[in-house]
GUMIVO-792367 format. One record per residue (C-alpha): residue number from 1; residue in one letter; x, y, z negated. Coordinates in steps of 0.05 Angstrom, whole numbers, always signed. Example, Ala and Ser with C-alpha at 12.3 -4.5 7.8 and 13.67 -1.06 7.14 Angstrom:
// GUMIVO-792367
<1; 'A'; <+246; -90; -156>>
<2; 'S'; <+273; -21; -143>>
// end
This chain:
// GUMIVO-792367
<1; 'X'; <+6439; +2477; -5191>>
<2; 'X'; <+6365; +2441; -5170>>
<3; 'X'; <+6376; +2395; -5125>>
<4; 'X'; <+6347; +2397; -5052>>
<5; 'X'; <+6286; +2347; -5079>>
<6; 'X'; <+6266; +2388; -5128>>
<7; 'X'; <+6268; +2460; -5101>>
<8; 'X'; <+6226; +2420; -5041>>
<9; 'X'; <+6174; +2407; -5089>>
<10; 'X'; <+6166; +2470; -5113>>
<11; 'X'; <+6119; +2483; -5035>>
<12; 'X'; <+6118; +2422; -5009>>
<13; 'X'; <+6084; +2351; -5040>>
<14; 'X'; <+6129; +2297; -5042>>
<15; 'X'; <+6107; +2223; -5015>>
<16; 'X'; <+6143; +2166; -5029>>
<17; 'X'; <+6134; +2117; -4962>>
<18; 'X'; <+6143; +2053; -5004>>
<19; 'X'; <+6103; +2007; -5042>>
<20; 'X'; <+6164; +1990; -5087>>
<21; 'X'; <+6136; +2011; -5163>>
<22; 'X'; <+6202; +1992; -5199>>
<23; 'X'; <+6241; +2044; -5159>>
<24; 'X'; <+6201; +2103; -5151>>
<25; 'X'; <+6212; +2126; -5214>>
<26; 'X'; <+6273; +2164; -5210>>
<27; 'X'; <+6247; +2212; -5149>>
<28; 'X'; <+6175; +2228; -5186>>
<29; 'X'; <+6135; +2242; -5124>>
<30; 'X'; <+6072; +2269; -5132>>
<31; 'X'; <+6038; +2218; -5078>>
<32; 'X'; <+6052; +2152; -5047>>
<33; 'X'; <+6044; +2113; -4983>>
<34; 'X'; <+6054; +2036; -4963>>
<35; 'X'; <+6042; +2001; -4902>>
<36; 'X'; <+6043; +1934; -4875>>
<37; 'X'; <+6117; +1932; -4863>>
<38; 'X'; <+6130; +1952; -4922>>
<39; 'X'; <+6080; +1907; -4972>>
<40; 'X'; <+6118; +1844; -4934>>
<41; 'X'; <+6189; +1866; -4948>>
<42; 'X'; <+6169; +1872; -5025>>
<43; 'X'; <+6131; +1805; -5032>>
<44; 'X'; <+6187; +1758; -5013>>
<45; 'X'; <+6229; +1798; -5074>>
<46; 'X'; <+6236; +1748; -5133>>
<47; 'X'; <+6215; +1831; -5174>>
<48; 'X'; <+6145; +1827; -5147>>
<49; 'X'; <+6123; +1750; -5149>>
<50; 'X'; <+6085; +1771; -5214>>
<51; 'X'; <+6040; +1804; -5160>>
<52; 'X'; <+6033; +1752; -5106>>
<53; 'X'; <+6008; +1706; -5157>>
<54; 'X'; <+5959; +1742; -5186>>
<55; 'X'; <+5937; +1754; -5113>>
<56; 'X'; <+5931; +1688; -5093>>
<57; 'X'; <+5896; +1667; -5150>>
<58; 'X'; <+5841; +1713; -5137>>
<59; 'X'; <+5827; +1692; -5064>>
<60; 'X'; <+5833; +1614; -5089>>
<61; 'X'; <+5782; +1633; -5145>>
<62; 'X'; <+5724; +1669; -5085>>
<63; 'X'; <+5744; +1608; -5043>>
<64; 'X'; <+5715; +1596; -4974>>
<65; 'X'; <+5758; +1579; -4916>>
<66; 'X'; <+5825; +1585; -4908>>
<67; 'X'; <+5827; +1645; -4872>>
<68; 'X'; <+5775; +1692; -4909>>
<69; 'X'; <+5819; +1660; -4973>>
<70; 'X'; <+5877; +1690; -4932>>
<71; 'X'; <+5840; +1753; -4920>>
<72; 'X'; <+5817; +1760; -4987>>
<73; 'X'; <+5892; +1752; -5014>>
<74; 'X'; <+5919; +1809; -4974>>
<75; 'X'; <+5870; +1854; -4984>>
<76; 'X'; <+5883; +1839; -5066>>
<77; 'X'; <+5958; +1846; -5053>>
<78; 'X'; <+5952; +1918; -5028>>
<79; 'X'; <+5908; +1931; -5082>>
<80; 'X'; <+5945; +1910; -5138>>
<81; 'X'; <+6012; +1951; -5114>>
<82; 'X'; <+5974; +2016; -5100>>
<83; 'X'; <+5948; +2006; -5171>>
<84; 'X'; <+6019; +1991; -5196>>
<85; 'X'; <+6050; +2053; -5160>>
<86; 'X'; <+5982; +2106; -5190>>
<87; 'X'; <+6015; +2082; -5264>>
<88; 'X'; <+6083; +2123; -5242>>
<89; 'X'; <+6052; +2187; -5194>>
<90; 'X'; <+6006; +2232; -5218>>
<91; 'X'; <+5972; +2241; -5152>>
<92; 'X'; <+5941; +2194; -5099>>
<93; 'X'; <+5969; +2126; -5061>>
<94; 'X'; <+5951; +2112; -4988>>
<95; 'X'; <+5931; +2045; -4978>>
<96; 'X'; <+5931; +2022; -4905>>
<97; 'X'; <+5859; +1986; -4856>>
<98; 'X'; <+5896; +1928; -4826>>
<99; 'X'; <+5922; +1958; -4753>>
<100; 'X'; <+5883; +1900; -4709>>
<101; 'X'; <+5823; +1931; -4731>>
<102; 'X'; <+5830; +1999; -4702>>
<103; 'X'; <+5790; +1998; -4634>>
<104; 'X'; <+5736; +1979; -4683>>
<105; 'X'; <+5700; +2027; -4723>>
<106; 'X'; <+5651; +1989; -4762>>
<107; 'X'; <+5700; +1936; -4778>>
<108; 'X'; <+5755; +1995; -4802>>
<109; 'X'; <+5697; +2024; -4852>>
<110; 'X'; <+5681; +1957; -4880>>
<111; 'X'; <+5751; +1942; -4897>>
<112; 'X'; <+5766; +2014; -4924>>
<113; 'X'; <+5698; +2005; -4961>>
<114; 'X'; <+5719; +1937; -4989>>
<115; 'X'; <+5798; +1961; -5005>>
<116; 'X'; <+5759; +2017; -5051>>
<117; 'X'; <+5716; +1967; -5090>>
<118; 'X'; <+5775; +1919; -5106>>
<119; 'X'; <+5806; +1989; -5133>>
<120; 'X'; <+5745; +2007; -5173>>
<121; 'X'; <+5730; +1932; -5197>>
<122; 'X'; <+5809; +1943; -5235>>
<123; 'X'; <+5784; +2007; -5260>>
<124; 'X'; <+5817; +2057; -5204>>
<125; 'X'; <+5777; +2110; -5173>>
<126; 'X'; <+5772; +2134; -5106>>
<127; 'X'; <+5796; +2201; -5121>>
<128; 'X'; <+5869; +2174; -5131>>
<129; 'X'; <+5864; +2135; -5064>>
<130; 'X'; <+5872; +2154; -4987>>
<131; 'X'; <+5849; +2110; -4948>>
<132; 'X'; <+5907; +2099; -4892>>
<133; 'X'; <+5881; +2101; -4810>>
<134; 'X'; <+5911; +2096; -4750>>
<135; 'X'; <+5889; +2150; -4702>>
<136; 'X'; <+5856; +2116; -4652>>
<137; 'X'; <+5786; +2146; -4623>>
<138; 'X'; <+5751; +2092; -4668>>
<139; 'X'; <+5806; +2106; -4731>>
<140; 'X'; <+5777; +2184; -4730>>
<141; 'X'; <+5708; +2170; -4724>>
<142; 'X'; <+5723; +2121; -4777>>
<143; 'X'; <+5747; +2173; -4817>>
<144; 'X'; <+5689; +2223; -4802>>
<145; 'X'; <+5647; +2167; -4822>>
<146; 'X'; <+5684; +2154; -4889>>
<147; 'X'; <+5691; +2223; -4908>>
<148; 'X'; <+5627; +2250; -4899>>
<149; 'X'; <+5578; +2182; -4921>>
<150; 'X'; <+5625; +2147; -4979>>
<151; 'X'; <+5663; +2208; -5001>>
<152; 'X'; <+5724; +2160; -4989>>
<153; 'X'; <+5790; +2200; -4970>>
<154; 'X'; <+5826; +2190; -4904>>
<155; 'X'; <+5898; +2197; -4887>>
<156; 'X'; <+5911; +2194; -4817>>
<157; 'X'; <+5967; +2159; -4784>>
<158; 'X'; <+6005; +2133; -4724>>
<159; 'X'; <+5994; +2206; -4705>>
<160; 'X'; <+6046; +2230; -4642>>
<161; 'X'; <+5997; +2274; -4595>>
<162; 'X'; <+5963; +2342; -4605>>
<163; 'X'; <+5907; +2313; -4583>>
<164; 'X'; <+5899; +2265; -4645>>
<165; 'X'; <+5921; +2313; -4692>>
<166; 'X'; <+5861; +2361; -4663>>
<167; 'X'; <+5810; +2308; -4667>>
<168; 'X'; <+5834; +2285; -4730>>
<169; 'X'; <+5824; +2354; -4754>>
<170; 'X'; <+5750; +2365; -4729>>
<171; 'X'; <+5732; +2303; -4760>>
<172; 'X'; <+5747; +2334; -4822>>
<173; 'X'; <+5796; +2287; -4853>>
<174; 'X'; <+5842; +2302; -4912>>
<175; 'X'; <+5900; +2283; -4890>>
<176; 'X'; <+5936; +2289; -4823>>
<177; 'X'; <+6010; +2262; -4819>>
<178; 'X'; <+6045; +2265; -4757>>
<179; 'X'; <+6103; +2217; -4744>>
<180; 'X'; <+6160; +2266; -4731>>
<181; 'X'; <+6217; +2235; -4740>>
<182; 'X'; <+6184; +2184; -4675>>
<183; 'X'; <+6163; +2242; -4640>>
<184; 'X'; <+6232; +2269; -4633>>
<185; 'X'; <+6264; +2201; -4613>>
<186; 'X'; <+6205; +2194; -4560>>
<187; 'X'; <+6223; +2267; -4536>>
<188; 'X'; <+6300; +2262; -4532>>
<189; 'X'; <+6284; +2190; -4503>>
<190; 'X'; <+6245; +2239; -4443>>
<191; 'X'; <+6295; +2295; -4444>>
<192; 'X'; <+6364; +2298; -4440>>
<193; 'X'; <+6393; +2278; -4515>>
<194; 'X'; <+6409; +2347; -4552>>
<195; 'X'; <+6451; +2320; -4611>>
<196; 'X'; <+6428; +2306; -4680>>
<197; 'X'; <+6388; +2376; -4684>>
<198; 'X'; <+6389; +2440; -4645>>
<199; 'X'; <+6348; +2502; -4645>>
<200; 'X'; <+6308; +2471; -4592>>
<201; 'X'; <+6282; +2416; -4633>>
<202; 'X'; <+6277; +2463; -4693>>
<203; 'X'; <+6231; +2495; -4640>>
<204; 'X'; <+6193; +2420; -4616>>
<205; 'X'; <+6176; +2411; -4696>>
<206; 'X'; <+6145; +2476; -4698>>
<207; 'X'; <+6096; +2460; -4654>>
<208; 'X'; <+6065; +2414; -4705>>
<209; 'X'; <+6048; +2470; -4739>>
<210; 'X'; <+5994; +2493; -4700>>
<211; 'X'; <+5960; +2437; -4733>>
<212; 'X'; <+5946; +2480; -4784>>
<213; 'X'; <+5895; +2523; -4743>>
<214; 'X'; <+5844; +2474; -4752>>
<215; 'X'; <+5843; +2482; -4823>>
<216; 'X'; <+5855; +2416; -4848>>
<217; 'X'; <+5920; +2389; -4898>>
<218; 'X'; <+5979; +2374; -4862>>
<219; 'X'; <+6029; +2325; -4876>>
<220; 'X'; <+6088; +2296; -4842>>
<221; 'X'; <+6133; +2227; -4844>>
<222; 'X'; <+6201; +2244; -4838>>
<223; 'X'; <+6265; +2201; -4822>>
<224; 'X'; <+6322; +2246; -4847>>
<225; 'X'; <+6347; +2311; -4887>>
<226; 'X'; <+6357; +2354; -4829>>
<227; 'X'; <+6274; +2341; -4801>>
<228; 'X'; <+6259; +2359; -4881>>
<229; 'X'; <+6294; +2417; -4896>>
<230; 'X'; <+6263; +2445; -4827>>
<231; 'X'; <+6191; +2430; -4843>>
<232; 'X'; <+6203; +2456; -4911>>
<233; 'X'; <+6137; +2485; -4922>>
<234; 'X'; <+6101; +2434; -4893>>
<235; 'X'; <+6034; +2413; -4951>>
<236; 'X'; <+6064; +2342; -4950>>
<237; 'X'; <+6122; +2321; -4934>>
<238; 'X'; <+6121; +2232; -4929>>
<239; 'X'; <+6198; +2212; -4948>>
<240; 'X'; <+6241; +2140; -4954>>
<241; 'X'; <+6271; +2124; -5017>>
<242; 'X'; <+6341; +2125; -4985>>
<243; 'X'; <+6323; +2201; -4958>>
<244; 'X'; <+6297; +2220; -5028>>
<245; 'X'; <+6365; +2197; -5058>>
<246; 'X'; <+6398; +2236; -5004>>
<247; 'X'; <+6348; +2296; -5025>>
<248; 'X'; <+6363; +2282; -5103>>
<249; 'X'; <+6447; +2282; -5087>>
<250; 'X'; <+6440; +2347; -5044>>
<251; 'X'; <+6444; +2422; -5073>>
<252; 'X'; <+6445; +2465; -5022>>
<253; 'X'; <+6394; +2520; -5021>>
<254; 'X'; <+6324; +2501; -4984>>
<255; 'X'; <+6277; +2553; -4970>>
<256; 'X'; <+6198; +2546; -4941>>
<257; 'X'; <+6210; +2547; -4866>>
<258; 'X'; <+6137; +2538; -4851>>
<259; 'X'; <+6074; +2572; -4876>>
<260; 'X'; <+5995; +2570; -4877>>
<261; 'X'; <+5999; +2644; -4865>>
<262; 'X'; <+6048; +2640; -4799>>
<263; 'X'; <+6007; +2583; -4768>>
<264; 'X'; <+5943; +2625; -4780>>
<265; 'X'; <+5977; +2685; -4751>>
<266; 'X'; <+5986; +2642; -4677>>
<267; 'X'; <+5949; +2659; -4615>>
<268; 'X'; <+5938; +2589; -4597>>
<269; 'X'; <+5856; +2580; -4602>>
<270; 'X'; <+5820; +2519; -4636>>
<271; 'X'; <+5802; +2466; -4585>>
<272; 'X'; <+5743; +2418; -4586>>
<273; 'X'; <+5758; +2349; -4557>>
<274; 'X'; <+5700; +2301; -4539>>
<275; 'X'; <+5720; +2231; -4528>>
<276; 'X'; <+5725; +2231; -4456>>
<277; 'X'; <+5786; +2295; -4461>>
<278; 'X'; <+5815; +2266; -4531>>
<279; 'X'; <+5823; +2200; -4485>>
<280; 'X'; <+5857; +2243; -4423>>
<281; 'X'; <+5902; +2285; -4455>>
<282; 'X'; <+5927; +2238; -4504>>
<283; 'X'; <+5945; +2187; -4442>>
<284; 'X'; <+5973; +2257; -4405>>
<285; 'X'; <+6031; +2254; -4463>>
<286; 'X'; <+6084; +2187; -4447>>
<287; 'X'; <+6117; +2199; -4505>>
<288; 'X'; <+6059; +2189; -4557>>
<289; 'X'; <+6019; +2137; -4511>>
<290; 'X'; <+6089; +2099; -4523>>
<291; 'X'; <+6103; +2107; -4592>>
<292; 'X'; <+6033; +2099; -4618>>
<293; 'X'; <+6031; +2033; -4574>>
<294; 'X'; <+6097; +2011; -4614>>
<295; 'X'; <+6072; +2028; -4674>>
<296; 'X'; <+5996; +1981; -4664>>
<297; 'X'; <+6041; +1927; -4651>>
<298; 'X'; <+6093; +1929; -4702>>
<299; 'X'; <+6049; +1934; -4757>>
<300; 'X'; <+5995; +1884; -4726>>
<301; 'X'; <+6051; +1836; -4719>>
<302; 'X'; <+6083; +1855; -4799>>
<303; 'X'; <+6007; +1842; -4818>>
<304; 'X'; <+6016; +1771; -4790>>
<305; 'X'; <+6070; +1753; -4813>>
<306; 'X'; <+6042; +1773; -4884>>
<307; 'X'; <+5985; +1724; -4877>>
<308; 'X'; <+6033; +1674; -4850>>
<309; 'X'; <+6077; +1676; -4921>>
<310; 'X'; <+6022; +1682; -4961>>
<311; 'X'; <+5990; +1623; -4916>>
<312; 'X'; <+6055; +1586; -4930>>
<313; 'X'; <+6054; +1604; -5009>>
<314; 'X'; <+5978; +1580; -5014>>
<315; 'X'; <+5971; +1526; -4971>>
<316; 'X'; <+6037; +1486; -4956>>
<317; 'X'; <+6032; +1443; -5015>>
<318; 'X'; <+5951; +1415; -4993>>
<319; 'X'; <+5969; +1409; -4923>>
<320; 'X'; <+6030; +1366; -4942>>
<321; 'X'; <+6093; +1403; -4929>>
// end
């Protein structure tokens, strides 16, 4: 019998949330996604030092100070393991804006801009690349911006609120990926806890479906089977390793649970969200003010630290230590 993995790609596209190229092999996702987090797990393994070297050595060979060399570095780094992780998909890799540059929209399309030459200078077009946002105000104009000028392909993120998936939408990104598994913990943090699932939150993931009104891709990070086999369905579906070898090990029968045609069949109308209501009604909902607050930080601070070890890796010997 197929597993659960496999009958799920037959409607839904499978993303890989890592940036680990040696493992994702055994899964075969069609797409992939990395993030700060995840990029400085991976370069303290002794597996990726091959890498981090090549990395540094680019930034030391531009020069300049020891930040831009810094900056310069990390911005090679992601390159080099989105490039590493297109030689095992067939499809496209997300590559993340650093997250302390999201209340800034000129600064988030020059780094985007620059993250798609250092793909094209290794001989990678932009067609097999998404360029990873938060959704901020500034992250969605950003997007607009990139989509419509440079051609350059968004995938929106740190997505909790209605309101961010709507003006995500209208800007007419490619991607929009809700953080589900988050949104549920922030809602039975609010509520009363239900249990591991109920009907009810079969009921609160639904809701993201109305997402699809606006006539944009969909796609959704996910924390566990139970979330997946419910959006089954969904157009992407953004999975951990340890959940795909759950998925692979599992052969009970999945069925689509969610459809183009049954989200274009609700009564809910389109909305249109100018900055000033975007701003309102996403403060008006705790839960994703919260969680999207969380999630700046913790990737601002896993960006940090980055720079710190690669700081550390370039530096310690000159200064010293």
């Amino acid at each position: 019998m197929e597993s659960a993995l496999d009958q799920l790609k037959q409607f839904t596209t499978v993303v890989a949330d890592t940036g680990d190229f040696h493992t994702i092999d055994q899964y075969k996702p069609q797409d992939a996604t990395s993030n700060p987090s995840l990029i400085l797990t991976l370069v303290q393994m002794p597996s990726h030092q091959e890498l981090v070297e090549e990395a540094i050595a680019y930034g030391k060979k531009l020069g300049g100070s020891q930040e831009e060399q810094i900056q310069n570095v990390t911005d090679k780094l992601y390159v080099l393991f989105g490039a590493e992780i297109l030689k095992k998909i067939p499809g496209h890799v997300s590559t993340e804006v650093d997250a302390r540059l999201f209340f800034d929209k000129d600064a988030i399309v020059a780094r985007a801009l620059r993250l798609i030459e250092l793909y094209k200078d290794i001989g990678v077009s932009k067609d097999h690349i998404l360029i990873k946002l938060s959704s901020t105000w500034e992250g969605i104009r950003a997007g607009k911006e990139l989509e419509e000028r440079h051609g350059i392909h968004c995938n929106m993120t740190l997505l909790f609120s209605f309101s961010q998936a709507v003006a995500c939408a209208e800007a007419g990104v490619t991607l929009i990926s809700p953080f589900v598994g988050r949104i549920l913990d922030g809602q039975e943090v609010l509520r009363a806890p239900r249990g591991p699932w109920s009907e009810e939150r079969h009921q609160d993931l639904q809701l993201l479906q109305e997402v699809r009104l606006q006539d944009h891709r969909h796609g959704c990070l996910l924390p566990n089977t139970g979330e997946i086999k419910a959006l089954a369905g969904c157009d992407f579906l953004t999975i951990s390793l340890k959940v795909l070898g759950e998925l692979l090990k599992d052969s009970s029968k999945l069925a689509p649970a969610l459809s183009a045609k049954a989200a274009q069949a609700s009564a809910l109308e389109k909305l249109h969200l100018e900055e000033k209501a975007f701003r309102w009604l996403h403060n008006e909902d705790q839960m994703s003010v919260e969680k999207f607050s969380d999630g700046i930080r913790k990737f601002s601070a896993d960006a940090l630290m980055l720079e710190r070890v690669l700081a550390d890796r370039m530096f310690s010997v000159e200064n010293g230590k």
